[in-house]
C-alpha positions, -999 to +999 in steps of 0.1 A: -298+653+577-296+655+538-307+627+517-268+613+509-264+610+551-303+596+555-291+565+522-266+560+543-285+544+573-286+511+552-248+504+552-245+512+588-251+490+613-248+509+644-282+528+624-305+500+631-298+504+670-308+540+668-344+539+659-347+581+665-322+583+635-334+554+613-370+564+616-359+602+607-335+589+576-365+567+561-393+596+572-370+617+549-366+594+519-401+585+519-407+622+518-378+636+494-366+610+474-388+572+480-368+556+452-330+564+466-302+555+445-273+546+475-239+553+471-215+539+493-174+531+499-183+496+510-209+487+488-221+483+450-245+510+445-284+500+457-317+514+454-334+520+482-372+517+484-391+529+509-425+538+504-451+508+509-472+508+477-436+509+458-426+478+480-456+458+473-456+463+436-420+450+434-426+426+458-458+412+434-439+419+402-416+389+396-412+390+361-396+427+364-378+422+398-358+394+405-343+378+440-312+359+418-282+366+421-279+397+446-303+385+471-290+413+496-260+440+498-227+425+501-198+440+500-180+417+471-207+413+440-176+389+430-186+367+456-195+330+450-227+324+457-245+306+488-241+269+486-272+263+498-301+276+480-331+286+493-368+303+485-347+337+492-327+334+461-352+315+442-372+329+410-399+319+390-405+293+377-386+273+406-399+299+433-436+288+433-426+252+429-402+248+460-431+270+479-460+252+474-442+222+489-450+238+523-475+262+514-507+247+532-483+240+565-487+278+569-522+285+563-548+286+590-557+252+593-517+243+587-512+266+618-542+252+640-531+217+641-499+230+658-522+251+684-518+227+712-481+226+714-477+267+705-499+269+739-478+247+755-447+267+745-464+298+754-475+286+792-433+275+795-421+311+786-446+330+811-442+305+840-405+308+832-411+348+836-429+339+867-400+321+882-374+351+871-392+373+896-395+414+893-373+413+861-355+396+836-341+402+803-371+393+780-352+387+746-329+366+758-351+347+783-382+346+764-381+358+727-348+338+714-364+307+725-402+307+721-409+315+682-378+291+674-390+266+695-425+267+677-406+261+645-386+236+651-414+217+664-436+224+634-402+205+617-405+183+637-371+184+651-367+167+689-364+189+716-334+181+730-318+194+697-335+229+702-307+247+719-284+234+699-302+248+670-309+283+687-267+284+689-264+276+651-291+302+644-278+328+667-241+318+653-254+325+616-271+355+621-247+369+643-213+362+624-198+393+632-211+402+664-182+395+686-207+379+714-224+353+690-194+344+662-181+314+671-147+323+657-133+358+650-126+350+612-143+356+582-155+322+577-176+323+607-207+323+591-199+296+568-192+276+600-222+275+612-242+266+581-217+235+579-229+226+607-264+234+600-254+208+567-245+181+586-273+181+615-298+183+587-281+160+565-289+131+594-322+146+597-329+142+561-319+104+560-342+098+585-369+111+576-364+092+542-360+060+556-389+066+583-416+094+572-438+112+598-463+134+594-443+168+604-431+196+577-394+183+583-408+150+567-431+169+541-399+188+528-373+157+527-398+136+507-413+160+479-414+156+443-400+185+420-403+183+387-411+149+383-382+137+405-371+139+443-360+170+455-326+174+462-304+175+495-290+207+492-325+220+483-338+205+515-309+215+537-321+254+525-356+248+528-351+235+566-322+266+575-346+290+562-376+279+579-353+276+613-335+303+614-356+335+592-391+328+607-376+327+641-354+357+644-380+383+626-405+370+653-382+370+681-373+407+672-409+416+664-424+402+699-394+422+719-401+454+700-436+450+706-431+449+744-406+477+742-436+500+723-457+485+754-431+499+779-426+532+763-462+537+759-479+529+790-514+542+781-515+515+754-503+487+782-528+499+806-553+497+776-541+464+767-545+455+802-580+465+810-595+446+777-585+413+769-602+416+733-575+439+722-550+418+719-555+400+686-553+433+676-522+440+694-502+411+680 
């Protein structure tokens, strides 16, 4: 593999399903060439960055490095932009604003008031495991559901919305996989954040008329500079919070069972000491 072919893992999709080649492409770059200028038919040109102390000092360096306007690699920099703005495409100054709105939800103590009903969550998913018997099909039984779940509770969204809102999430994320889309077009995507407008929209409104004390409420009544924030603002606070924290998680708990399973000395470890685990996750 030369360095043109191992750039090229970031425009492929089929790449991220083959961790042997995407682990040997990055290996490489990190190696050869950790700040890789990408060239590509599809694609404006990129820089890929792949070493960890380079990725932290971008990632701390907003003056220098900006998320506005090309947030990720698209294939039309021509593009209008999202209608819904959120923290993603947000700079400094409005970055730290709209984020300290929610910050303390997601500290520690934010975290521990939630403890009671992530356990209750987590005791669901392994009696529903339980029930499966000798095998099941953990990512779609178990990961999908559980870290969403813990989300939209921490939103404060009822339950008998959540799989409605695992469908929207799945839809979104999954625009031009031909088993989530909802619709073979290319406004698929843009679909399902409609939708995601007009559930949220309601949400919103209630929340306004009758505040409670979960983040959904937090969000929908904030002040920003000096006046209330506004609804499109909240409708991409609340799709970012449902649907980014939840797939990253989902993905990381299935690939952390799948290291489990492909490693069984570090499973039996796991197994025979308990204390391990905070470690583990």
């Amino acid at each position: 593999m030369d360095l043109e072919a191992a750039g090229g893992v970031f425009t492929d999709p089929k790449a991220y399903a083959d961790e042997r080649r995407f682990h040997a492409a990055t290996a490489l770059l990190r190696r050869e060439s950790p700040v890789h200028r990408v060239e590509s038919a599809k694609y404006p040109p990129f820089w890929a960055i792949t070493r960890y102390d380079d990725v932290m000092e971008i990632s701390r360096d907003s003056e220098l490095w900006h998320n506005a306007p090309r947030t990720a690699v698209q294939q039309d920099p021509a593009a209008e932009p999202p209608a819904v703005r959120t923290l993603v495409q947000m700079d400094a100054p409005d970055h730290l604003v709209y984020r300290h709105i929610s910050a303390d939800w997601f500290k520690p103590a934010g975290v521990r008031k939630l403890s009671g009903r992530i356990a209750e969550l987590a005791k669901r998913y392994v009696d529903h495991m339980a029930e499966l018997g000798d095998e099941c099909d953990f990512f779609t039984d178990v990961a999908a559901h559980y870290p969403l779940y813990v989300i939209l509770s921490l939103l404060g969204i009822p339950e008998q919305d959540f799989p409605r809102m695992l469908k929207l999430t799945q839809e979104l994320f999954g625009a031009e996989d031909q088993d989530l889309a909802r619709t073979a077009s290319d406004n698929a995507a843009a679909s399902a954040l409609l939708d995601f407008f007009q559930y949220f929209q309601a949400l919103i409104a209630e929340r306004r008329k009758n505040p409670t004390d979960d983040l959904g409420s937090v969000i929908a009544n904030a002040t920003v500079n000096d006046g209330p924030i506004g609804e499109l603002e909240v409708v991409g606070y609340y799709v970012l919070i449902a649907t980014a924290g939840h797939d990253t998680t989902s993905a990381a708990i299935s690939g952390g069972l799948h290291a489990l399973l492909t490693n069984p000395e570090q499973w039996r470890r796991l197994s025979a000491d308990p204390s391990l685990v905070p470690t583990a996750v």
